[in-house]
Z-matrix of the N, CA and C atoms (Angstrom, degrees):
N
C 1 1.442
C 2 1.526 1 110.39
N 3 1.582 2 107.25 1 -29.95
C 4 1.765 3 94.46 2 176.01
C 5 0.862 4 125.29 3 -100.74
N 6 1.639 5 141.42 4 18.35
C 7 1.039 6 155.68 5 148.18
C 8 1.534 7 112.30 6 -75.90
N 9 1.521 8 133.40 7 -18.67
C 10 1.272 9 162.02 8 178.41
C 11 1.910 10 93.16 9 -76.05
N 12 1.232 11 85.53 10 -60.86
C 13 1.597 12 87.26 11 -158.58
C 14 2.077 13 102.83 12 -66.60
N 15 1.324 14 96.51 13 -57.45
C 16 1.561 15 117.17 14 -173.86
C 17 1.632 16 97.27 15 -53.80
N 18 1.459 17 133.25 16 -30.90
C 19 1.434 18 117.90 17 168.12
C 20 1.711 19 122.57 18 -112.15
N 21 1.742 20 111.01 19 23.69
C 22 1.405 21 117.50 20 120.87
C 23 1.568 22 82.80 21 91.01
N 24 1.296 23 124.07 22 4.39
C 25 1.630 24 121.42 23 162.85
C 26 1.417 25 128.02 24 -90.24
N 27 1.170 26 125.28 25 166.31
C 28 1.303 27 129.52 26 -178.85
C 29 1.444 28 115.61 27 -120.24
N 30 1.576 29 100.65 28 132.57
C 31 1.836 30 119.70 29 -158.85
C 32 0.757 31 118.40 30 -110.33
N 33 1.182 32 128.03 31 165.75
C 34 1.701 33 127.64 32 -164.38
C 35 1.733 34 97.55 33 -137.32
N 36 1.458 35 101.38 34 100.92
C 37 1.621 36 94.86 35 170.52
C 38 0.950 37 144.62 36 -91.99
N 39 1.246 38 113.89 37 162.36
C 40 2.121 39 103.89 38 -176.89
C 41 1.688 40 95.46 39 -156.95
N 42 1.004 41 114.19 40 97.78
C 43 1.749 42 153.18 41 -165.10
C 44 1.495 43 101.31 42 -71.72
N 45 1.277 44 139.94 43 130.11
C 46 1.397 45 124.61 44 -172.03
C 47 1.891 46 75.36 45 -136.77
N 48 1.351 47 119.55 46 -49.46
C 49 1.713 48 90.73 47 -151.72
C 50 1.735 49 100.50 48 -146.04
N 51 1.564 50 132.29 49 -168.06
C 52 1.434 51 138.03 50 144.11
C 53 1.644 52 93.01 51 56.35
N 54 1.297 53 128.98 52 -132.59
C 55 1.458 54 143.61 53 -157.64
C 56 1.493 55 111.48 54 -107.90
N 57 1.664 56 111.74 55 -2.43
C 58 1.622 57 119.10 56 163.75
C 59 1.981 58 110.87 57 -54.38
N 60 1.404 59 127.09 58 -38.95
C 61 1.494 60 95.20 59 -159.91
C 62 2.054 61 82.78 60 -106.98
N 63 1.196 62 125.69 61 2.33
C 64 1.712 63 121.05 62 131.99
C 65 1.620 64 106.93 63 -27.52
N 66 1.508 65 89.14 64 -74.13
C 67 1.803 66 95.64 65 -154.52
C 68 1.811 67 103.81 66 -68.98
N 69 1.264 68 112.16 67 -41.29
C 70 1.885 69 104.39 68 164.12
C 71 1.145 70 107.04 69 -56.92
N 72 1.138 71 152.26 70 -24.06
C 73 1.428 72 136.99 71 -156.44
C 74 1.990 73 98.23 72 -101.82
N 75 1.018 74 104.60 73 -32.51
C 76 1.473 75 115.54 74 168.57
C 77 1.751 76 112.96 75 -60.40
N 78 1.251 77 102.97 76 -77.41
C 79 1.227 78 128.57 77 -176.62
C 80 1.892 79 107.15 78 -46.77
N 81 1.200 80 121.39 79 -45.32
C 82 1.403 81 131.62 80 -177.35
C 83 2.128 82 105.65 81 -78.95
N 84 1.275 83 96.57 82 -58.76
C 85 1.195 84 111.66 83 -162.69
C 86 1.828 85 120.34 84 -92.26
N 87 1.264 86 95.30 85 -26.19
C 88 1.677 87 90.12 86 -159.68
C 89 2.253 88 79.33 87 -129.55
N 90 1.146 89 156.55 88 6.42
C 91 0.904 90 113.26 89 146.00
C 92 1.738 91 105.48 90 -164.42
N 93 2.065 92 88.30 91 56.53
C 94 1.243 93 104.45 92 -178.87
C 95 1.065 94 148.47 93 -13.62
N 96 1.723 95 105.35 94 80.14
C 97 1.503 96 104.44 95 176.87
C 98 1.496 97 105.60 96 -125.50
N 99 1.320 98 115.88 97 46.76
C 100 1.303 99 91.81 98 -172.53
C 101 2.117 100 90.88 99 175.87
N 102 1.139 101 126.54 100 171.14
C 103 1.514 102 147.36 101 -176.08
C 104 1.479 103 107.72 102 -102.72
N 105 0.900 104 122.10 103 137.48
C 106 1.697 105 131.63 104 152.42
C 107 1.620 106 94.54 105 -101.73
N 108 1.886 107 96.40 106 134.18
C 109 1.398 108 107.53 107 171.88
C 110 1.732 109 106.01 108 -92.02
N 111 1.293 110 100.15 109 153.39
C 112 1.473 111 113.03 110 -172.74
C 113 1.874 112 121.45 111 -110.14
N 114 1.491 113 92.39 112 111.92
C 115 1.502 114 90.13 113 -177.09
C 116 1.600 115 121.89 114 -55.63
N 117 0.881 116 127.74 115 132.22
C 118 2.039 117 116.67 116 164.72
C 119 1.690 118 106.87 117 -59.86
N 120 1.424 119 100.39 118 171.22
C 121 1.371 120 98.26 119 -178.82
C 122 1.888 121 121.43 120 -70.93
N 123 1.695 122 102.71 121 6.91
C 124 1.427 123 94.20 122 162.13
C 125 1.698 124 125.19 123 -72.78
N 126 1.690 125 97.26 124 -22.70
C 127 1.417 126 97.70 125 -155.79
C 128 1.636 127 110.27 126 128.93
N 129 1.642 128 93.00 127 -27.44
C 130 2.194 129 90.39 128 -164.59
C 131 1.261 130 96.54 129 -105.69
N 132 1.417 131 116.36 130 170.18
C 133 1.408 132 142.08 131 -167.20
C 134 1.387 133 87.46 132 -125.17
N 135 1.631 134 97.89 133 109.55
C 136 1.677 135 119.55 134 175.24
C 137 2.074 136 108.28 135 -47.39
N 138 0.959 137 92.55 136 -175.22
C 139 1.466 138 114.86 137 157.77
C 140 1.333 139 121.51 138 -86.77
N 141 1.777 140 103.07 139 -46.09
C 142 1.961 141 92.38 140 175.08
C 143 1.300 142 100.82 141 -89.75
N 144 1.505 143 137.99 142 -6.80
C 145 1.441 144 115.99 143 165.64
C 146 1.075 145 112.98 144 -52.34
N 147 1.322 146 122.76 145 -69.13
C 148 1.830 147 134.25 146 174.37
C 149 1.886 148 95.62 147 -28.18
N 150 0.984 149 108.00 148 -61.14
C 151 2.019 150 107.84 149 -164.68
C 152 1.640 151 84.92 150 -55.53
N 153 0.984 152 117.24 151 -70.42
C 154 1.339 153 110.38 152 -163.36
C 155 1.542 154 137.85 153 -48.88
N 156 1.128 155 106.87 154 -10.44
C 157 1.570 156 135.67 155 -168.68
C 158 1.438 157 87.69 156 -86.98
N 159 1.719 158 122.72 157 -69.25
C 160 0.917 159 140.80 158 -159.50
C 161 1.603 160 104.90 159 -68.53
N 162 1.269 161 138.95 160 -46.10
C 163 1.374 162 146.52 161 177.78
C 164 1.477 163 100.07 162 -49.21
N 165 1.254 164 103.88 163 -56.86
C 166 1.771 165 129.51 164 175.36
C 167 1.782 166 108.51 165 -14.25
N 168 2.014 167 86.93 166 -74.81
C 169 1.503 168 115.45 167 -172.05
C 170 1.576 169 110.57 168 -48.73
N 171 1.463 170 104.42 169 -43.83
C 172 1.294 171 115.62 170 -161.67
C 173 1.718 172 127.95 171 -74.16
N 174 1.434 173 78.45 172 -49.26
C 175 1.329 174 85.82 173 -179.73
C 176 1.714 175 112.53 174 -155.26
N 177 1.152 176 113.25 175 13.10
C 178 1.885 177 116.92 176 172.09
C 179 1.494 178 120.56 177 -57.24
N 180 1.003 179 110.50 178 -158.32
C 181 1.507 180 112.34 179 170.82
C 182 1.783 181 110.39 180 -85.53
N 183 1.040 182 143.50 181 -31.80
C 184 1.231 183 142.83 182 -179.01
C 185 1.560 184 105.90 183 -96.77
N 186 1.628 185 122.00 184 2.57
C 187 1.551 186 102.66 185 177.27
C 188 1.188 187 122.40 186 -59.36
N 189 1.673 188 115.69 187 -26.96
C 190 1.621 189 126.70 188 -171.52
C 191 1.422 190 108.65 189 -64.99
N 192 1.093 191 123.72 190 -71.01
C 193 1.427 192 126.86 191 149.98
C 194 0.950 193 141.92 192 -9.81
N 195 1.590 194 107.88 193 -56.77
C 196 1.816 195 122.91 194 -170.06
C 197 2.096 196 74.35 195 -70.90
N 198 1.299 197 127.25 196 -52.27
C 199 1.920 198 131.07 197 -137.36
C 200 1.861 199 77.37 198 -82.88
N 201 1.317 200 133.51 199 -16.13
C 202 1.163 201 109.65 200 -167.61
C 203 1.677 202 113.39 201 -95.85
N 204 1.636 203 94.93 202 -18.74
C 205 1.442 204 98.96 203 -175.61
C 206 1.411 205 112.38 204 -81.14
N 207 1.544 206 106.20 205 -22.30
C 208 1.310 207 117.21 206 -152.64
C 209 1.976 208 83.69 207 -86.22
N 210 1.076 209 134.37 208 -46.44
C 211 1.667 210 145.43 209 150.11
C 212 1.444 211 92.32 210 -15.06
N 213 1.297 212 116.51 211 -71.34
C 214 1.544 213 114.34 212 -150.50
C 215 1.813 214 112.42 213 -75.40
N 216 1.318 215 93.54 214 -11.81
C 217 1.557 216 85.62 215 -178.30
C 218 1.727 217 95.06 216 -107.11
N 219 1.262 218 133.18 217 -30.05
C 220 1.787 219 118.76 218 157.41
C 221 1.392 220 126.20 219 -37.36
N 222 1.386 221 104.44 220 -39.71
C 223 1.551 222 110.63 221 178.56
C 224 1.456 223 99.06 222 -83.14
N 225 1.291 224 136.84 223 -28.35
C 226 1.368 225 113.82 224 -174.15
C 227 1.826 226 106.17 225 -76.27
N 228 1.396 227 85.52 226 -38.88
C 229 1.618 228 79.51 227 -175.78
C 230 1.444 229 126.45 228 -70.00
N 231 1.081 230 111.52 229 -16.23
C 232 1.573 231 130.26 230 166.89
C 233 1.631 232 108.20 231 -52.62
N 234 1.374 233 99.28 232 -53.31
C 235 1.896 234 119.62 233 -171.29
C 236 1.771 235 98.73 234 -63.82
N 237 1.619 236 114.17 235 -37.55
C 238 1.210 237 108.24 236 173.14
C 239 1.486 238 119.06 237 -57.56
N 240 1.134 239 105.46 238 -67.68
C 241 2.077 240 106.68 239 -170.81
C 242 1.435 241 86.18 240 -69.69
N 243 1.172 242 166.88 241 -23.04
C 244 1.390 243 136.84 242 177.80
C 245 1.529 244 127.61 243 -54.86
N 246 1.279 245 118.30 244 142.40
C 247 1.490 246 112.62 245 -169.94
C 248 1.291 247 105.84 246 -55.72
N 249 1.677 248 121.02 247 138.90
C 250 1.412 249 134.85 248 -145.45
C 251 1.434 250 131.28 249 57.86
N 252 1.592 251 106.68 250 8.59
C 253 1.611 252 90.75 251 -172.06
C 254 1.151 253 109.25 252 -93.19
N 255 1.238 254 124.05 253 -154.78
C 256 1.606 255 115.70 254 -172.95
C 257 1.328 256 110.99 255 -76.78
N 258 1.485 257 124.80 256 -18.77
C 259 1.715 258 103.92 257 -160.42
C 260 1.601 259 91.85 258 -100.14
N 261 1.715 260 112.88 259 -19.13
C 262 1.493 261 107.51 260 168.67
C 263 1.583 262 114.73 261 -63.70
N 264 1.846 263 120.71 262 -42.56
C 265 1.485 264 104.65 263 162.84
C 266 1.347 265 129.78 264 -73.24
N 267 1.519 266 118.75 265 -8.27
C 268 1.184 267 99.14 266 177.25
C 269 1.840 268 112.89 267 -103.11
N 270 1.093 269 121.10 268 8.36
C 271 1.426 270 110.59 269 171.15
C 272 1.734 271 111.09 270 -109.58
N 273 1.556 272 105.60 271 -2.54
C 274 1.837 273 114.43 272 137.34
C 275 1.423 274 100.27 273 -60.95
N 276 1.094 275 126.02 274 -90.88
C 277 1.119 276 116.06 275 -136.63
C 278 1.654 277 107.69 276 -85.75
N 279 1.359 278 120.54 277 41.75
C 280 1.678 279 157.71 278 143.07
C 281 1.217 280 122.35 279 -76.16
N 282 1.329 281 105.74 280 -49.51
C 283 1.549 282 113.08 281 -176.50
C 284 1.700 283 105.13 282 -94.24
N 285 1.069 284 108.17 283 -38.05
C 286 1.654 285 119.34 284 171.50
C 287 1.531 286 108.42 285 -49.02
N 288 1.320 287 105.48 286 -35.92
C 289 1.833 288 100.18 287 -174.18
C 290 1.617 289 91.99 288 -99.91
N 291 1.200 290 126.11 289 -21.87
C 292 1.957 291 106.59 290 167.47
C 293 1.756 292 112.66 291 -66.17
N 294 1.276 293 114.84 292 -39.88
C 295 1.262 294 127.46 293 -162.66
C 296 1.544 295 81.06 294 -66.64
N 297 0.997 296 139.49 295 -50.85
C 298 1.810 297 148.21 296 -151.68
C 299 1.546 298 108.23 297 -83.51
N 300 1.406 299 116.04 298 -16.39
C 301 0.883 300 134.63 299 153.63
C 302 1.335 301 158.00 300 -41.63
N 303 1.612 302 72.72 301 -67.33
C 304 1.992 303 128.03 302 -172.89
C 305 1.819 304 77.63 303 -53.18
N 306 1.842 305 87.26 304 -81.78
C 307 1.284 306 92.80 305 -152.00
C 308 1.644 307 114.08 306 -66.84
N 309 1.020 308 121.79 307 23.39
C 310 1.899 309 127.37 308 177.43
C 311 1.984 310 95.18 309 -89.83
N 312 1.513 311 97.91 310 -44.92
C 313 1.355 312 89.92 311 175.97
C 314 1.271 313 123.43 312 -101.91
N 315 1.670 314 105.44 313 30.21
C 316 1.780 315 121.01 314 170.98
C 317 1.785 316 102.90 315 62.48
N 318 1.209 317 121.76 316 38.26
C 319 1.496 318 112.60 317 -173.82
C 320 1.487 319 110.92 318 -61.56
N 321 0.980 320 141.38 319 66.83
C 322 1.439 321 137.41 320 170.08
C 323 1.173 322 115.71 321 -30.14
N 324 1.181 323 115.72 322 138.67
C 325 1.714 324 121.13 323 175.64
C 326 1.575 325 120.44 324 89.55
N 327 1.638 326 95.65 325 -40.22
C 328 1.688 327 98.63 326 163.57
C 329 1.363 328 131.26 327 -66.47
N 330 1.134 329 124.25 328 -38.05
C 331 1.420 330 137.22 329 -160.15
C 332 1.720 331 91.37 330 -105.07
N 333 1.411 332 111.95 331 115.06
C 334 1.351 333 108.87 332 174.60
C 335 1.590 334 95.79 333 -105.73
């Protein structure tokens, strides 16, 4: 999903196990950029489900949307790893509390 997000496209999920139907339920529902595919009542995900998902993304009525949200969270995440953004202050101030640490438990050799 963050390789999804960080290159600003929109995905089409299909959740089998662990923190996958987390990340569909996110991705579909809570910060729409993307489809959850839908099993039939066997269990399987047809052939025109798959087309349809994909027609969806491309060019349906919600592709603009799904391509605009999926925009809005590339640029945020971009703003993150950029120098000053949040994941640049917060893995300073990561190492700032090991270094603060280090030396609480006198780590010699670490802390130059």
């Amino acid at each position: 999903m963050l390789e999804t997000i960080v290159a600003g496209v929109p995905v089409i999920a299909y959740p089998q196990w662990t923190d996958q139907p987390t990340n569909a339920k996110l991705i579909a529902d809570i910060f729409r950029t993307g489809l959850r595919l839908r099993e039939n009542q066997d269990g399987i995900v047809s052939n025109e489900e798959v087309e349809k998902c994909i027609r969806e993304i491309m060019d349906g009525p919600k592709s603009v949307e799904l391509k605009s949200n999926a925009r809005e969270l590339w640029i945020a995440a971009r703003e993150a790893v950029a120098v000053a953004g949040s994941s640049d202050q917060n893995i300073q101030l990561f190492v700032d509390e090991i270094i603060k640490s280090c030396t609480w438990f006198n780590c010699e050799g670490i802390v130059q």
